[in-house]
Every structure is written in C-alpha cells, then in structure tokens.
N, C-alpha and C positions, 0 to 999 in steps of 0.2 A: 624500561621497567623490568624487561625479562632477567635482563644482566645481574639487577639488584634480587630477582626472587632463585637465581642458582645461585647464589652464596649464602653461604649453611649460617639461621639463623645465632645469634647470640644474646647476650644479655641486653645490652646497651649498643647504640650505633653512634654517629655523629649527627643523623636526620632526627634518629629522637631525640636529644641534647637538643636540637634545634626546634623540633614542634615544643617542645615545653617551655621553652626560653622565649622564642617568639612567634609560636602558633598564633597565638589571640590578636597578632596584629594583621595577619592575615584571613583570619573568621570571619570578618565584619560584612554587617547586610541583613536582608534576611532570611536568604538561601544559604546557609552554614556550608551542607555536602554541596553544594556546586563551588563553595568559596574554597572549599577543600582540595578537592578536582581540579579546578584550575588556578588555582592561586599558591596553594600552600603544598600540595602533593608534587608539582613540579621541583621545589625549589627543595623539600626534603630529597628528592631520585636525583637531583644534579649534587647535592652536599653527600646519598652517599656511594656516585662511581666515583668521584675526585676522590672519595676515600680509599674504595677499591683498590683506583690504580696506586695509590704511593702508601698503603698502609703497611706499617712497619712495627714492632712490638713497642716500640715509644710513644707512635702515634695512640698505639691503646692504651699506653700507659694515662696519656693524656685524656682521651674519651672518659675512661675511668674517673677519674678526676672532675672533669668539666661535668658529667654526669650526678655525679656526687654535691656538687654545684649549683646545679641547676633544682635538685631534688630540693638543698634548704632556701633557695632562690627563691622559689615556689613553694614553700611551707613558709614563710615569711609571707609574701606577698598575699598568701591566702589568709592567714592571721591578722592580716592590718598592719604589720612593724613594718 
C-alpha cells in the first residue's frame, strides 16, 4: 500500500476504473467495510502497482477512456437501461 500512497495522486487510476465496474461484486455480506478491507482493497492495490511498474502515456491514454467507460457503464446501470 505505501508504494501506491507515494505516487502523486491523479484524476483517474486503473483501481478506480475497477472499483466502479466491479466493486459491487465484491461488497457482499453484511459487513461492507470489512468486505472492503479484505476483499475489494486488495485487489484494487495489486491492479494499481502492475500499473505503476509498466505505465506508459498510452496506458493513460487507455485509463482515460476505460474511465469514461465505466462512468456511462454505470449511469446506465443505475437508470435501469
């Protein structure tokens, strides 16, 4: 986790692309913040050192995108369509 909090934040990452797209399937129960903690906050901190080590101005070209993505992804799903 340290690795991930010395790199200077930004708008968007690949772990938030990932909690929005498939947070909810890792929330379930009915301890949410412990499902967090161990289930879902792990798997965001490995999605983003793999980022860390090979991120390239392409890869964020992609993040961007995938983020943008995910945003009507989830403005759809939240509407019913």
């Amino acid at each position: 986790m340290s690795k991930t909090l010395e790199t200077r934040p930004g708008i968007t990452s690949p772990g938030a692309v990932f909690g929005y797209l498939k947070g909810d399937d890792y929330l379930q129960g009915d301890d949410v913040e412990r499902a967090y903690a161990n289930k879902l906050l792990p798997k965001k901190l490995r999605i983003e050192l793999d980022y860390l080590r090979t991120a390239t101005f392409g890869t964020d070209l992609g993040i961007i995108f995938e983020t943008a993505r995910a945003i009507v992804v989830t403005a759809f799903r939240k509407r019913g369509v």
